[in-house]
N, C-alpha and C positions, 0 to 999 in steps of 0.2 A: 425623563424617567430614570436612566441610567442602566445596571446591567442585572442579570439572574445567571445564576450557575446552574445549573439542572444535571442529574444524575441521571447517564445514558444507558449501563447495563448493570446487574444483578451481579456479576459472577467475575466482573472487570471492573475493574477500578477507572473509570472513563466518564468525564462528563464537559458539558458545553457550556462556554461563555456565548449569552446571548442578549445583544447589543437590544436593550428596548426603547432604542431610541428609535431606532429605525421606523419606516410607514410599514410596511407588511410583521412585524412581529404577531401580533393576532392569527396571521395564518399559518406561521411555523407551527407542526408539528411537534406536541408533547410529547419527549420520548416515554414511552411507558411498553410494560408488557406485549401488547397488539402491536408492536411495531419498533419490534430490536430488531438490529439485523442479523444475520445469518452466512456463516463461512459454506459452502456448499465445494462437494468436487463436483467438476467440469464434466459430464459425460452427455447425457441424450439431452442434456439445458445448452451446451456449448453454445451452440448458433446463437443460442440469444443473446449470449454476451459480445457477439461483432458488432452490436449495433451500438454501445458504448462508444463516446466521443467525447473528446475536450474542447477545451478552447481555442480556437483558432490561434490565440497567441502562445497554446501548450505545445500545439501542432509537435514543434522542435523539437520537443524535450522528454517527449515520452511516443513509445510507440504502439503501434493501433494492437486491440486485441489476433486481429488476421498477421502481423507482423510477429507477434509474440507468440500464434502456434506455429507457425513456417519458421522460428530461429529455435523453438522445442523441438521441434523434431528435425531441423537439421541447423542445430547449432552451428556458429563461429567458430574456429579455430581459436582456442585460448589456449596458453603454454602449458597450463595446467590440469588440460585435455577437456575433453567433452562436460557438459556441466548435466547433471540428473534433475531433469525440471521436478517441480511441483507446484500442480495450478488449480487453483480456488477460485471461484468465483463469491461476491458480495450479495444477499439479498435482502431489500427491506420492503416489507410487507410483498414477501415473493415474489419481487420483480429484480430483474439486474440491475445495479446500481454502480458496480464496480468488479476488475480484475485485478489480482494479486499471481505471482509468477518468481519462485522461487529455484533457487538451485542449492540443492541435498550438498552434504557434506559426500567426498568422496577418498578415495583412496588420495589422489594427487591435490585434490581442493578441501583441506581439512576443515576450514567455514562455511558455513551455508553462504547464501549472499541474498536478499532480496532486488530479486533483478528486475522485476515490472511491476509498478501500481498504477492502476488507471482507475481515477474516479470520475463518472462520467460525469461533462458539465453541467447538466440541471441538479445534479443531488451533492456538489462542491461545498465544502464548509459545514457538513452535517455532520460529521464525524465520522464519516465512512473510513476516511483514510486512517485515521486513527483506532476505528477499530480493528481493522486488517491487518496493520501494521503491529498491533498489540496483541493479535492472534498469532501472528508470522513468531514473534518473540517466546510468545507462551508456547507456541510448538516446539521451537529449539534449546529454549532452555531444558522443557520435559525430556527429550533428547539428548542432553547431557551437552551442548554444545557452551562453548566457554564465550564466543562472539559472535556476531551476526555482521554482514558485511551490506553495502551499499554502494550507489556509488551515483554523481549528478554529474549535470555537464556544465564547468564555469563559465555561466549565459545571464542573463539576465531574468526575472522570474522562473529559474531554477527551483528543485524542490529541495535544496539544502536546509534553508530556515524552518520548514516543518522536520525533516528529518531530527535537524538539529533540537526543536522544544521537544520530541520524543526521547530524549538521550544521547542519541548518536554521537561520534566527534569524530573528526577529521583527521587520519591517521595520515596524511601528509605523505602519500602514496596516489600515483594516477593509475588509474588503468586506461589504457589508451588517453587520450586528453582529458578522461573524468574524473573530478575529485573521489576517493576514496574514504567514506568512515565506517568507524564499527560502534557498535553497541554492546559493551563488554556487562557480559552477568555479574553479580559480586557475589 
């Protein structure tokens, strides 16, 4: 068969490569109007975004949404002092699908950074991360912010190579043993 491109939202520039070779393509999901996703704040939905999980082989590499409210409200020690979360959660056809966890630009941390994405494992490869992550950018660019930061851990199935097809590059900085890139506006 070969492949389709398909155009995921209206108001973003974001669309899927989708393999039609595969056996289940018939049951993927037309993106269309009924069923874009949705950046949402975290408040009386919270709890439902704990039940998001990845892949047993993600386990490593990213931390649970329960792990990323307990280090919001009492962050790590960073030299650059406490970091000002901001947390979104993903929905598509209003159910959780995904969490995003950022840190604001501050007095001492002039960059935002995006510090957690977790795409839960049954909705991987939809373009979730990619919309969030294209959300995260369009918030801080409208913010006036000049970079957006990241950062993975050098492991194997790391999320460097998707960071990286979003832009990103490798500023050749660690923070603690994790690679460091940014995503500079122009």
């Amino acid at each position: 068969m070969g492949y389709c491109l398909l155009p995921i939202f209206h108001s973003v520039r974001c669309w899927i490569l989708i393999d039609l070779n595969r056996s289940n393509w018939h049951a993927w999901p037309v993106p269309s109007s009924d069923n874009e996703f949705e950046l949402i704040e975290l408040n009386e939905r919270a709890r439902e975004f704990l039940l998001l999980d990845v892949n047993e082989s993600q386990k490593n590499l990213v931390a649970s949404v329960a792990q990323s409210f307990a280090d919001a409200l009492f962050p790590p020690d960073y030299p650059e002092g406490a970091p000002l979360p901001w947390i979104r959660g993903v929905l598509w056809h209003s159910k959780p699908v995904a969490f995003v966890m950022c840190a604001d630009p501050t007095e001492k941390q002039k960059d935002p950074w995006l510090w957690r994405l977790l795409v839960d494992k049954s909705h991987q490869g939809s373009g979730i991360g990619r919309f969030a992550v294209e959300s995260v950018l369009t918030r801080y660019r409208d913010m006036g912010c000049t970079r957006v930061l990241v950062c993975w851990a050098p492991t194997e199935g790391n999320a460097g190579d998707f960071y990286k097809k979003l832009g990103f590059v490798e500023t050749g900085e660690k923070m603690e043993e994790e690679i460091v890139a940014e995503y500079k506006f122009s």
